[in-house]
PDB file as gemmi writes it, atoms N, CA and C in Angstrom:
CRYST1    1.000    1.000    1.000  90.00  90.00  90.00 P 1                      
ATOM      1  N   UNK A   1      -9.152 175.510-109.829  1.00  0.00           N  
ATOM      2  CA  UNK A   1      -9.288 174.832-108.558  1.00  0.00           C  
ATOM      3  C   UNK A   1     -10.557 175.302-107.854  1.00  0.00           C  
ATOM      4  N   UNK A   2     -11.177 174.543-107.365  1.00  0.00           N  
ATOM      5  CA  UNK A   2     -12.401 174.794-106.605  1.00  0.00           C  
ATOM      6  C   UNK A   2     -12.107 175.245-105.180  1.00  0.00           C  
ATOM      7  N   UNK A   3     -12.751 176.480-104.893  1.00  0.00           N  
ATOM      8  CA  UNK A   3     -12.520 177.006-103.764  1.00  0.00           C  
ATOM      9  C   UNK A   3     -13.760 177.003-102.907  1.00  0.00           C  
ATOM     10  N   UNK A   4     -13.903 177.186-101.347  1.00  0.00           N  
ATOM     11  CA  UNK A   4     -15.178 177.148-100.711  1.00  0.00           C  
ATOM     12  C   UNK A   4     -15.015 178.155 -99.444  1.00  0.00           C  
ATOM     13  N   UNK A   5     -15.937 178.400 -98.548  1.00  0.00           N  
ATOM     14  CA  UNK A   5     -15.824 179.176 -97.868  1.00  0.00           C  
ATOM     15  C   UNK A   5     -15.980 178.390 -96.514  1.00  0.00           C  
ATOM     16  N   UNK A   6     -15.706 178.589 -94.917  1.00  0.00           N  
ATOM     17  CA  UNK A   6     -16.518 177.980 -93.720  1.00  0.00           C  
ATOM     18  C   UNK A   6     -17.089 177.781 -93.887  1.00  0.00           C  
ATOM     19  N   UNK A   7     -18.662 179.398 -94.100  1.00  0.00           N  
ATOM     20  CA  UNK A   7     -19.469 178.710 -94.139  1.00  0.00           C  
ATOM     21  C   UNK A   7     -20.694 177.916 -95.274  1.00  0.00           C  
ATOM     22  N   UNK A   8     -19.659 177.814 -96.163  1.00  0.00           N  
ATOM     23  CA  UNK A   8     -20.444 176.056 -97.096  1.00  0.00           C  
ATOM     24  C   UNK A   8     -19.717 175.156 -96.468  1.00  0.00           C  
ATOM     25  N   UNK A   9     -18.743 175.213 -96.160  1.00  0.00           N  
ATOM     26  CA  UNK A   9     -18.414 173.705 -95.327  1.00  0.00           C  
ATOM     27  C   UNK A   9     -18.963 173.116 -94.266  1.00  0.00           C  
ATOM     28  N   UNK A  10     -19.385 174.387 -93.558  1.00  0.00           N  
ATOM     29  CA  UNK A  10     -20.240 174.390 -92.376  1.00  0.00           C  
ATOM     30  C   UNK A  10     -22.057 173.933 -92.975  1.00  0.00           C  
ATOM     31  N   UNK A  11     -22.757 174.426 -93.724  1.00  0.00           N  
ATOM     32  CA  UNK A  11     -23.498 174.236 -94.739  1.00  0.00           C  
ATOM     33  C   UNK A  11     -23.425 172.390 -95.033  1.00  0.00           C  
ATOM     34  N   UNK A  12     -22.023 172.390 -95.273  1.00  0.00           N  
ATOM     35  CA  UNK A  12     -21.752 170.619 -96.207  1.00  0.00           C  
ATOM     36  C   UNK A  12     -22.077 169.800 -95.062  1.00  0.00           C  
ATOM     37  N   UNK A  13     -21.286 169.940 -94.108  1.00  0.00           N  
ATOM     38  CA  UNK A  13     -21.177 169.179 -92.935  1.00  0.00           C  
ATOM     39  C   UNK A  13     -22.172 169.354 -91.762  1.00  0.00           C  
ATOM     40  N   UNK A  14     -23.486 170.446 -92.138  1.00  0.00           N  
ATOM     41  CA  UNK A  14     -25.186 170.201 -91.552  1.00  0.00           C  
ATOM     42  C   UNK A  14     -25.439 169.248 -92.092  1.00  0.00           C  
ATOM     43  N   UNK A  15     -25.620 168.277 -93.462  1.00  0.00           N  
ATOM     44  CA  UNK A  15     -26.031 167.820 -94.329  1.00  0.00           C  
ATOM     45  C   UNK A  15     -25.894 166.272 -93.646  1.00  0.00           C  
ATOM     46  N   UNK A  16     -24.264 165.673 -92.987  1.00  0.00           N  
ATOM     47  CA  UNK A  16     -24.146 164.612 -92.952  1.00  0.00           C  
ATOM     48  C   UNK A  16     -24.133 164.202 -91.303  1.00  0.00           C  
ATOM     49  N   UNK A  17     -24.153 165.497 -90.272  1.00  0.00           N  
ATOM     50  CA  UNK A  17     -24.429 165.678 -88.803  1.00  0.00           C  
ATOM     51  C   UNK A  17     -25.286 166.782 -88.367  1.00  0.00           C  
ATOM     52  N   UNK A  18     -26.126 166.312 -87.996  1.00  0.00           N  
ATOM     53  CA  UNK A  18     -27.412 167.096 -87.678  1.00  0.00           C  
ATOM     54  C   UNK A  18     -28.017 166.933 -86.360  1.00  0.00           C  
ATOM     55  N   UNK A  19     -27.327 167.012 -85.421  1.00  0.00           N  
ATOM     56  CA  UNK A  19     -27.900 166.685 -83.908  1.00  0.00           C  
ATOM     57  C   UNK A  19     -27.006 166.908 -83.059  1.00  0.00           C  
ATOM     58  N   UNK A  20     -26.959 167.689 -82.120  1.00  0.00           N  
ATOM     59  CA  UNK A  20     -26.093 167.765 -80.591  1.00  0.00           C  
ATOM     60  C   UNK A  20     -25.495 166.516 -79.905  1.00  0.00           C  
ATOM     61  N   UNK A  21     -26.568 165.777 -79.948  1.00  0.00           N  
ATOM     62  CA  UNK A  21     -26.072 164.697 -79.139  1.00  0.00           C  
ATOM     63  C   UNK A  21     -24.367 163.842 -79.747  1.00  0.00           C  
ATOM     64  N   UNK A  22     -24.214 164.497 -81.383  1.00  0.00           N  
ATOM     65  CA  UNK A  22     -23.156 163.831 -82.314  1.00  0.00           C  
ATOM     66  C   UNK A  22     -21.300 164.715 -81.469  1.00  0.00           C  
ATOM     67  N   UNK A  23     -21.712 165.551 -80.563  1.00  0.00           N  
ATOM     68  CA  UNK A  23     -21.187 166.676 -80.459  1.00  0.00           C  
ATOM     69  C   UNK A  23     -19.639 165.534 -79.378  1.00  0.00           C  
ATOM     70  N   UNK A  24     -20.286 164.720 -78.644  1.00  0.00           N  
ATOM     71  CA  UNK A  24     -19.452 163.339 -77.964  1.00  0.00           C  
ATOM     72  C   UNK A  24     -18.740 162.803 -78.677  1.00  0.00           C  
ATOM     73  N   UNK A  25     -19.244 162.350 -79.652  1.00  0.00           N  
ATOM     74  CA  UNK A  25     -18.491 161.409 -80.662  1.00  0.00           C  
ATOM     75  C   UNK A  25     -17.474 162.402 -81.803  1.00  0.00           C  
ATOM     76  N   UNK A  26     -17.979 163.090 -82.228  1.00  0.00           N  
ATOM     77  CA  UNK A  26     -17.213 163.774 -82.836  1.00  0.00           C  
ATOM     78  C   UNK A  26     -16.129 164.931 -82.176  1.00  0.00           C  
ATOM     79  N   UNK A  27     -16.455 165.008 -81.161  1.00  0.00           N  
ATOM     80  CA  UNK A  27     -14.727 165.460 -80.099  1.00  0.00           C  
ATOM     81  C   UNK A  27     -14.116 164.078 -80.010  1.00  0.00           C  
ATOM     82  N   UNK A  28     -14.429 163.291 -79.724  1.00  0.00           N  
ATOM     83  CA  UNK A  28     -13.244 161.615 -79.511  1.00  0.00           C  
ATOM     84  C   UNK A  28     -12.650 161.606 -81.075  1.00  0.00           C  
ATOM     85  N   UNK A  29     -13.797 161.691 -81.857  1.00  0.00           N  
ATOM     86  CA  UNK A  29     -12.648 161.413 -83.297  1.00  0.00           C  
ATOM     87  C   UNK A  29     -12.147 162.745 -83.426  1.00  0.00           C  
ATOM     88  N   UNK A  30     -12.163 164.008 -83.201  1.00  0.00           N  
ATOM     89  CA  UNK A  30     -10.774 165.123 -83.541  1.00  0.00           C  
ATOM     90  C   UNK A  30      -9.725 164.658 -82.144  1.00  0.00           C  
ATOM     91  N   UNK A  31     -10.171 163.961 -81.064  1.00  0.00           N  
ATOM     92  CA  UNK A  31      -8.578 164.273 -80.036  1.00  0.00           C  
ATOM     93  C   UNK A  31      -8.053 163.296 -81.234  1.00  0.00           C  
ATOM     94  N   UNK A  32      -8.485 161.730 -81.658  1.00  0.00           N  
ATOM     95  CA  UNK A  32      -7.786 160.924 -82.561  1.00  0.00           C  
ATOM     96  C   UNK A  32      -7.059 161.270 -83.538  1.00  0.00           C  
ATOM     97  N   UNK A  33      -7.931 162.095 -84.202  1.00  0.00           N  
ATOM     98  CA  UNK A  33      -6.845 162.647 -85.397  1.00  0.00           C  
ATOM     99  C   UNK A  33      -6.095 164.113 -84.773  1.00  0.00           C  
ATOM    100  N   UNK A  34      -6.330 164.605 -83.901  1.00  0.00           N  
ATOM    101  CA  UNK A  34      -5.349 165.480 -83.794  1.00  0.00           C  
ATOM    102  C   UNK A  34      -3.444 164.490 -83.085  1.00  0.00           C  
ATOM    103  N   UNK A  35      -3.912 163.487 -82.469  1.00  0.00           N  
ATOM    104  CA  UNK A  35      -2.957 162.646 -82.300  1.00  0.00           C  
ATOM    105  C   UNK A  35      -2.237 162.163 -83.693  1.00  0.00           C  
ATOM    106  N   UNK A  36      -3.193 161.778 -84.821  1.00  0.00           N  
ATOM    107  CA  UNK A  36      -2.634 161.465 -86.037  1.00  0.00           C  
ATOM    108  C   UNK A  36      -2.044 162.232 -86.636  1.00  0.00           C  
ATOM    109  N   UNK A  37      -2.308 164.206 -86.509  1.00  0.00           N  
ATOM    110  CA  UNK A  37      -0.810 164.725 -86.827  1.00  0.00           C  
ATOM    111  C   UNK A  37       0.132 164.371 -85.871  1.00  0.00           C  
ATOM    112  N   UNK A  38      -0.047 164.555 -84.262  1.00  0.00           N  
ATOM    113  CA  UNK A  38       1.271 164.334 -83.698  1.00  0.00           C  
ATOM    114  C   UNK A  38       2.137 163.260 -84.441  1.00  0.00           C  
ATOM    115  N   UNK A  39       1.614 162.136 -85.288  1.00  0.00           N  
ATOM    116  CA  UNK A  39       2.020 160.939 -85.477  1.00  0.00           C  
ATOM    117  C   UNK A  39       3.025 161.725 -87.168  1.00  0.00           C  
ATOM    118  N   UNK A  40       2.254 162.607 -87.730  1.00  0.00           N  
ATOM    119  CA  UNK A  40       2.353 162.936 -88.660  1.00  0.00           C  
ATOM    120  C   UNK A  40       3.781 163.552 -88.652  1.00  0.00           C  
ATOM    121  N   UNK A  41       3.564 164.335 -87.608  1.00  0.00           N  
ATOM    122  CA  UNK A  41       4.688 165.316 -87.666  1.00  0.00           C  
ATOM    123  C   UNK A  41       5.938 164.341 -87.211  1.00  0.00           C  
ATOM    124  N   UNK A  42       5.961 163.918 -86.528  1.00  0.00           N  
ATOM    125  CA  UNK A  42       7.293 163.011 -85.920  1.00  0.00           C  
ATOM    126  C   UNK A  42       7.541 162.195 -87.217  1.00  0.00           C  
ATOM    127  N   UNK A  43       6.500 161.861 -88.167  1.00  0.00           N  
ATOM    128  CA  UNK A  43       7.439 161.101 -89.195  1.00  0.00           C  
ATOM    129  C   UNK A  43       7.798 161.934 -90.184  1.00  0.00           C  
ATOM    130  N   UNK A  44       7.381 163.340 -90.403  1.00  0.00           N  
ATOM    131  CA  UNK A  44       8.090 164.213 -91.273  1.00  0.00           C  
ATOM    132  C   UNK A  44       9.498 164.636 -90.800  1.00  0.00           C  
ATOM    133  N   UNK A  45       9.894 164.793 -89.242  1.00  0.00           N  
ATOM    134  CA  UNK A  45      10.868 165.211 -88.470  1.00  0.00           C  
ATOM    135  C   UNK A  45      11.678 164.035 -88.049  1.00  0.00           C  
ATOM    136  N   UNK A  46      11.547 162.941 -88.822  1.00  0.00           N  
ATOM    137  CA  UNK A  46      12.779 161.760 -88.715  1.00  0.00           C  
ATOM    138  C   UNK A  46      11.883 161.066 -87.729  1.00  0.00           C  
ATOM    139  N   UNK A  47      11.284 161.040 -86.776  1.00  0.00           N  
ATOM    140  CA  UNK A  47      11.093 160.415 -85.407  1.00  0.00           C  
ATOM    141  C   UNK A  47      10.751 159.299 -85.086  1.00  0.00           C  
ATOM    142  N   UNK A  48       9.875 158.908 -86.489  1.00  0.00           N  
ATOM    143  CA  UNK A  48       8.957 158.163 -86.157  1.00  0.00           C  
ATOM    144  C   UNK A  48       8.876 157.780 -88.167  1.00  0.00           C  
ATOM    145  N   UNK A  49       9.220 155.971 -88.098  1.00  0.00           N  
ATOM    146  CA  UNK A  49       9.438 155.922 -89.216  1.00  0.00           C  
ATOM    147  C   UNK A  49       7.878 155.408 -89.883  1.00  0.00           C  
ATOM    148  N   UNK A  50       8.845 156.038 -91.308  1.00  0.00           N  
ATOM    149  CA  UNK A  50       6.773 156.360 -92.102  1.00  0.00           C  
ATOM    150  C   UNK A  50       6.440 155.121 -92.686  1.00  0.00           C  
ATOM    151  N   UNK A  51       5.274 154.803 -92.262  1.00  0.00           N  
ATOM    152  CA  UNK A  51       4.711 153.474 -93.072  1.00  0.00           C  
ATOM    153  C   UNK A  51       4.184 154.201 -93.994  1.00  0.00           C  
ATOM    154  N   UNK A  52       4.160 155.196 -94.608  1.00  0.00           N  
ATOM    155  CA  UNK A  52       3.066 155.590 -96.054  1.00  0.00           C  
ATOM    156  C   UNK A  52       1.647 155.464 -96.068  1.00  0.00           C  
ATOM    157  N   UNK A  53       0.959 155.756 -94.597  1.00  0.00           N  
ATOM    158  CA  UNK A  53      -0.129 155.427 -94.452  1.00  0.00           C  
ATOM    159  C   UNK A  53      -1.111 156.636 -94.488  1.00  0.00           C  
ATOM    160  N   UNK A  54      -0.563 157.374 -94.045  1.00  0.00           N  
ATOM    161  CA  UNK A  54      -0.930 158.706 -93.625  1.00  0.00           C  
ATOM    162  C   UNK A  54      -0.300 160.265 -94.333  1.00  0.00           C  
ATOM    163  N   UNK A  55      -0.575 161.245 -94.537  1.00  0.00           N  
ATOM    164  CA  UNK A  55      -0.160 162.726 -94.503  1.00  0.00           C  
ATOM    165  C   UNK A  55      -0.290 163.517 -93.630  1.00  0.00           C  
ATOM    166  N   UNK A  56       0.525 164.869 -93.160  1.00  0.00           N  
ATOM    167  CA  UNK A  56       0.003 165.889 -92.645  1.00  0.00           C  
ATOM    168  C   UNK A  56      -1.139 166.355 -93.184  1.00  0.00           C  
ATOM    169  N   UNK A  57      -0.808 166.550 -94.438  1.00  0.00           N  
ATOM    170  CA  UNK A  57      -1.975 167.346 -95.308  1.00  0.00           C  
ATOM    171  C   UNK A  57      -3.359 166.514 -94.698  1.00  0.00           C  
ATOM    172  N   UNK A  58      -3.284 165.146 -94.759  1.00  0.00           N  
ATOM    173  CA  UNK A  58      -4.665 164.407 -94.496  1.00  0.00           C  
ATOM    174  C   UNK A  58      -5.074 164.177 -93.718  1.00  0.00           C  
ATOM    175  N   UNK A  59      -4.409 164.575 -92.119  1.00  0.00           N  
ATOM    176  CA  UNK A  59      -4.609 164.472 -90.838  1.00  0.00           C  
ATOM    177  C   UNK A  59      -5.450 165.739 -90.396  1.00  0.00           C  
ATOM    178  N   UNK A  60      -4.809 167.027 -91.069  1.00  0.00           N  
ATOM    179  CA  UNK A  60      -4.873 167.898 -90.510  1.00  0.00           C  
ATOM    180  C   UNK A  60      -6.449 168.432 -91.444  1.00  0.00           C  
ATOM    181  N   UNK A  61      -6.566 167.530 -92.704  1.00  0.00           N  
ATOM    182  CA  UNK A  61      -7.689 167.801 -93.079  1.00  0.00           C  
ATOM    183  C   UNK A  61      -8.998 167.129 -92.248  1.00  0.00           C  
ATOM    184  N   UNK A  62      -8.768 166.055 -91.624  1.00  0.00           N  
ATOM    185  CA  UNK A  62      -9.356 165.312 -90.747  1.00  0.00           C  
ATOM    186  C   UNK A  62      -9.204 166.434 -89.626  1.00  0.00           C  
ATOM    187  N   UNK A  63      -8.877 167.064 -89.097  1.00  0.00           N  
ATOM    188  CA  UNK A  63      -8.756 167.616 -87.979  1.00  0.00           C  
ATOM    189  C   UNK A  63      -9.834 168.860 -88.317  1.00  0.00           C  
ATOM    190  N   UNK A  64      -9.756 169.458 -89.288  1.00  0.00           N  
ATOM    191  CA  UNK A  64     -10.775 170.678 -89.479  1.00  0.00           C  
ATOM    192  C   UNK A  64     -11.645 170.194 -89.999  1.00  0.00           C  
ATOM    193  N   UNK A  65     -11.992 168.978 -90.225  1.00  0.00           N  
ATOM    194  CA  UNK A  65     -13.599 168.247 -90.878  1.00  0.00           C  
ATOM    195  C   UNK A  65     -14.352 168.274 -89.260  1.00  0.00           C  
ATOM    196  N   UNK A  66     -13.673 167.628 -88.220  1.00  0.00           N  
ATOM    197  CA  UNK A  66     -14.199 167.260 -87.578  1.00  0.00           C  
ATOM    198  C   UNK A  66     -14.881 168.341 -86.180  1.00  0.00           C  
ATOM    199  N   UNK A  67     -13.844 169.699 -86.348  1.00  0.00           N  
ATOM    200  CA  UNK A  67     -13.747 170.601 -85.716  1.00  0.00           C  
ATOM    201  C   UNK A  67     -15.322 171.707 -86.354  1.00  0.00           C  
ATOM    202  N   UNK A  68     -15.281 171.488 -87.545  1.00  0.00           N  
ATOM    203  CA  UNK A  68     -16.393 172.537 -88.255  1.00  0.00           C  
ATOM    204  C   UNK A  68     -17.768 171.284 -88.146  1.00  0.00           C  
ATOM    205  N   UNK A  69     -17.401 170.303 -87.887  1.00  0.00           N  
ATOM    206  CA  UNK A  69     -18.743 169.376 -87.580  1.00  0.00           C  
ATOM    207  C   UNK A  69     -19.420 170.075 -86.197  1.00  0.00           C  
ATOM    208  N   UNK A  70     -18.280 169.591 -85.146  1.00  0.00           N  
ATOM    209  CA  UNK A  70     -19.062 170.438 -84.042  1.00  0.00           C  
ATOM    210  C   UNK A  70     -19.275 171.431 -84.155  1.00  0.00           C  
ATOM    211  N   UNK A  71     -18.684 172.177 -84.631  1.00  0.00           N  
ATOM    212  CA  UNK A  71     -18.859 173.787 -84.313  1.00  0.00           C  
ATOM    213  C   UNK A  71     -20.658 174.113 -84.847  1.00  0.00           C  
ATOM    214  N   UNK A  72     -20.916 173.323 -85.678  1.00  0.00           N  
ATOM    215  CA  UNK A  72     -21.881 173.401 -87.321  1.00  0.00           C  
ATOM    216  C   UNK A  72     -23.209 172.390 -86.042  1.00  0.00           C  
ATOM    217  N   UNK A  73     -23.200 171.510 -85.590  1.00  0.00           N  
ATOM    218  CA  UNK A  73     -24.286 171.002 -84.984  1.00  0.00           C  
ATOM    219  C   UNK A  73     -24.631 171.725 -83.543  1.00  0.00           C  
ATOM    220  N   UNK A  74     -23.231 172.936 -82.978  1.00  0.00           N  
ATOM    221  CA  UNK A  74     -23.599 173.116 -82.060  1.00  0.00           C  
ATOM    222  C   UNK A  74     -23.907 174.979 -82.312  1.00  0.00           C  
ATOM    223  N   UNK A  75     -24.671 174.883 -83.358  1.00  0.00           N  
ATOM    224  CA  UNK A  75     -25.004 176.253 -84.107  1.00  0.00           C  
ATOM    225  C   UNK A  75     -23.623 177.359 -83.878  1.00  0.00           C  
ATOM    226  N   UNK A  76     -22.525 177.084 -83.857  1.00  0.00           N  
ATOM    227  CA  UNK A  76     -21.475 178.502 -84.254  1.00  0.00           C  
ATOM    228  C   UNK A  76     -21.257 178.746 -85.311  1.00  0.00           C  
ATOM    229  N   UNK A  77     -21.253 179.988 -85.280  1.00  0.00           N  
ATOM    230  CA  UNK A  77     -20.934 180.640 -86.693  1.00  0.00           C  
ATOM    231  C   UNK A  77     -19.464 180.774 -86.890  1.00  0.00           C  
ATOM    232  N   UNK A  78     -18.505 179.606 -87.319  1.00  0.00           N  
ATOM    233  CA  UNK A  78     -17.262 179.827 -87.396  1.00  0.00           C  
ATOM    234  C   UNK A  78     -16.445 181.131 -87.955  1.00  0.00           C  
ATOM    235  N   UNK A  79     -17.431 181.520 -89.243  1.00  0.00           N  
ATOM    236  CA  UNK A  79     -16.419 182.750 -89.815  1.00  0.00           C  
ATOM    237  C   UNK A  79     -17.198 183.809 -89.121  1.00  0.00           C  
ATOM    238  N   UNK A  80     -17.795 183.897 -88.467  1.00  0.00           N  
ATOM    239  CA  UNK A  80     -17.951 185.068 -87.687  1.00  0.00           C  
ATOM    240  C   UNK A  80     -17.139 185.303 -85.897  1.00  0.00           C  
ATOM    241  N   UNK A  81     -17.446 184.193 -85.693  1.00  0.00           N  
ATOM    242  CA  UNK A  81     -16.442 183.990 -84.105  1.00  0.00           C  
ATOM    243  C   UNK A  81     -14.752 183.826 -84.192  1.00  0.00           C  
ATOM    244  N   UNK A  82     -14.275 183.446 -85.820  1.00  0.00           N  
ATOM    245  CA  UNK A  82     -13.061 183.893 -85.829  1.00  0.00           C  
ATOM    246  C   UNK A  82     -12.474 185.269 -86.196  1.00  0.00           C  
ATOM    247  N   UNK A  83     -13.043 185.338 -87.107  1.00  0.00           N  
ATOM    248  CA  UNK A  83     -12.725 187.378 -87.418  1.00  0.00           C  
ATOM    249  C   UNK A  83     -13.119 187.907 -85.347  1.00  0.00           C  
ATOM    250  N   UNK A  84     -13.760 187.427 -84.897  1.00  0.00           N  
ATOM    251  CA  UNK A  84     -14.135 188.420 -83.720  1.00  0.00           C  
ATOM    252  C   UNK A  84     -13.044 187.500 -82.659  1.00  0.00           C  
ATOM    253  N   UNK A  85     -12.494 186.631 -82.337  1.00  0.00           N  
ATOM    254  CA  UNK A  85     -11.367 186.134 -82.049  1.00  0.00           C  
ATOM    255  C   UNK A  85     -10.121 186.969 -82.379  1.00  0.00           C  
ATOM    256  N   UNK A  86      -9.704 186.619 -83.358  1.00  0.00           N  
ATOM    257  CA  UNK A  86      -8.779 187.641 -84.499  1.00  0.00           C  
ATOM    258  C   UNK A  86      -8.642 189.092 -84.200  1.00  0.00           C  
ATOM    259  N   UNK A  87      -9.516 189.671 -83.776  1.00  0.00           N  
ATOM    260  CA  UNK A  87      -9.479 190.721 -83.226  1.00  0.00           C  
ATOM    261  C   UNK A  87      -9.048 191.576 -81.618  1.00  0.00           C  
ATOM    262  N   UNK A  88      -9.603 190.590 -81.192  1.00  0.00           N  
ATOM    263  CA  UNK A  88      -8.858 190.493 -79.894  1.00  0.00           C  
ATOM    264  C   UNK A  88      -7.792 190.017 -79.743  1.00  0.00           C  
ATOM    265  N   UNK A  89      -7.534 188.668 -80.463  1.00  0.00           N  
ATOM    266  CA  UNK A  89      -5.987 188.731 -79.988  1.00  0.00           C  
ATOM    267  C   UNK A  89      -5.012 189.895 -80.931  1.00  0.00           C  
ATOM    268  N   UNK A  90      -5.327 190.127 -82.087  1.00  0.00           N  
ATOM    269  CA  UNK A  90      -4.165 191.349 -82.657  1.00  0.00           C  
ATOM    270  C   UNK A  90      -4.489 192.363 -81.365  1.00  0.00           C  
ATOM    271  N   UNK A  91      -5.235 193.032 -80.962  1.00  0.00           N  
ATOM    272  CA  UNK A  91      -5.309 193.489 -80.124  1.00  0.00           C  
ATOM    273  C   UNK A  91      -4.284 193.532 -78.358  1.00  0.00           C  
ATOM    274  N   UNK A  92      -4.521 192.473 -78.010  1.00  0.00           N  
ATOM    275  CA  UNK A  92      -3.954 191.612 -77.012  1.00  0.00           C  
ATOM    276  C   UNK A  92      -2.281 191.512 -77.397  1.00  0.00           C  
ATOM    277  N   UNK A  93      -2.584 191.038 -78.414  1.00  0.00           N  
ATOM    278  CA  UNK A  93      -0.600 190.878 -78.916  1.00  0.00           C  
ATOM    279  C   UNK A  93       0.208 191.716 -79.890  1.00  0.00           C  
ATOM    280  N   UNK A  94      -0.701 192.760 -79.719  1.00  0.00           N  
ATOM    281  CA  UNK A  94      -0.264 194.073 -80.660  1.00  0.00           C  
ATOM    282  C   UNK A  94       0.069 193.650 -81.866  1.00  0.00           C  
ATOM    283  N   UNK A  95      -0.731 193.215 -83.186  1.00  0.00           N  
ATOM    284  CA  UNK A  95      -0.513 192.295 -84.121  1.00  0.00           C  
ATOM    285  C   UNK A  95      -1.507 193.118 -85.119  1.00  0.00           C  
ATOM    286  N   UNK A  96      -0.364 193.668 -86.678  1.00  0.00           N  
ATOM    287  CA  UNK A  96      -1.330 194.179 -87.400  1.00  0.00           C  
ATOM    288  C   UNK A  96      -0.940 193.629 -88.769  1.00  0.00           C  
ATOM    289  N   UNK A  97      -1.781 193.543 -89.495  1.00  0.00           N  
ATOM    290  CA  UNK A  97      -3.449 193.783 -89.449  1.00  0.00           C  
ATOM    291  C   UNK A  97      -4.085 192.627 -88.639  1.00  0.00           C  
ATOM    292  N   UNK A  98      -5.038 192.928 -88.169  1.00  0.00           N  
ATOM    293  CA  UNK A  98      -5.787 191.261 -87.976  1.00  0.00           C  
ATOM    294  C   UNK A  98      -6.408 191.258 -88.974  1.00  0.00           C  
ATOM    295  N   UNK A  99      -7.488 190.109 -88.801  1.00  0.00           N  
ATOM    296  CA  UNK A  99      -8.191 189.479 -90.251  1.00  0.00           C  
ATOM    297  C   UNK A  99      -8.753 189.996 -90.837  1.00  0.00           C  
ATOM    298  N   UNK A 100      -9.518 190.716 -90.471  1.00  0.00           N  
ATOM    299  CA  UNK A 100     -10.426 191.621 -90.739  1.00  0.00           C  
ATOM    300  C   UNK A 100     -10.202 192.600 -91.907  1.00  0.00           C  
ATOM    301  N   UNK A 101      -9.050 193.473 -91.225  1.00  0.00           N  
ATOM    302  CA  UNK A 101      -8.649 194.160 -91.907  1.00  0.00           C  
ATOM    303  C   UNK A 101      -7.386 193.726 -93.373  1.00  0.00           C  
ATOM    304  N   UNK A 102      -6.924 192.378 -92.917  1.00  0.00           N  
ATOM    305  CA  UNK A 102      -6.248 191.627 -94.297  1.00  0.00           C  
ATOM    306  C   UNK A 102      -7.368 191.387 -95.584  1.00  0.00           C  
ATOM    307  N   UNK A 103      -8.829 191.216 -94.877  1.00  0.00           N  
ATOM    308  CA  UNK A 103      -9.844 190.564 -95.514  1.00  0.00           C  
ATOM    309  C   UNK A 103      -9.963 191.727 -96.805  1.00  0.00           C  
ATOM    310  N   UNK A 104     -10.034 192.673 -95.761  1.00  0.00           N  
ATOM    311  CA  UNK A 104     -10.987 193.475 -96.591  1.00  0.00           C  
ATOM    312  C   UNK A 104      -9.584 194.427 -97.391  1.00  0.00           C  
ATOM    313  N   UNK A 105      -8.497 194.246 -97.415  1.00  0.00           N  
ATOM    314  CA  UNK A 105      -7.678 194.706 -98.939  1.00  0.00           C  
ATOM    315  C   UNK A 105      -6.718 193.770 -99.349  1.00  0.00           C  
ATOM    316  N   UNK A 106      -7.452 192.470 -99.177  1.00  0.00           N  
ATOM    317  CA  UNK A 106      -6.678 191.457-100.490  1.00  0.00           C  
ATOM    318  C   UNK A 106      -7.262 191.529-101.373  1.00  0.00           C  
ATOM    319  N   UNK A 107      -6.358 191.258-102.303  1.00  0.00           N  
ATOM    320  CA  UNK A 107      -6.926 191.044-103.748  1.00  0.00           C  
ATOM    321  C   UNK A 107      -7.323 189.608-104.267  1.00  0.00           C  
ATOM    322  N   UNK A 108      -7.439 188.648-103.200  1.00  0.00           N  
ATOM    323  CA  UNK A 108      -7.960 187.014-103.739  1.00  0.00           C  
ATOM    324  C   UNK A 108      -9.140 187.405-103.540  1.00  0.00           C  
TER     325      UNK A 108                                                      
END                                                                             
């Protein structure tokens, strides 16, 4: 299986958005698809009956395409501002290990 990291995704997705000004449009399409899990989840939980149109899995992949777009045109360094996130909150919510420290003695 092919595996990747943030930042080549972040890397992938310089490639096809390359400008600030994209930073508008691409928050309107993640509130959309973050609505398309809400949609997701209510039809996994009975609620909401499934036309077979959609997945969690494919919503929520839509949801972090669109999230590492901005992040990626508006120069953040995602895997660096989450390990330093991650840290503060284990911190904050007395939570061990944080990432950091999971990172650095897994064996994947």
């Amino acid at each position: 299986m092919l595996t990747f990291t943030i930042r080549q995704l972040q890397s992938y997705t310089r490639t096809k958005y390359n400008k600030k000004e994209f930073t508008n449009s691409l928050f309107m399409k993640l509130v959309e698809e973050v609505g398309e899990v809400a949609e997701a989840i209510n039809k996994n939980d009975g609620r909401k009956k499934d036309d077979g149109l959609s997945s969690l899995a494919d919503e929520l992949a839509d949801v972090i395409h669109y999230a590492v777009a901005i992040a990626t045109i508006n120069d953040i360094d995602l895997e660096q501002i989450i390990l330093a996130k991650d840290q503060v909150a284990s911190k904050k919510y007395n939570q061990s290990p944080n990432l950091f420290e999971y990172l650095a003695n897994s064996n994947d």
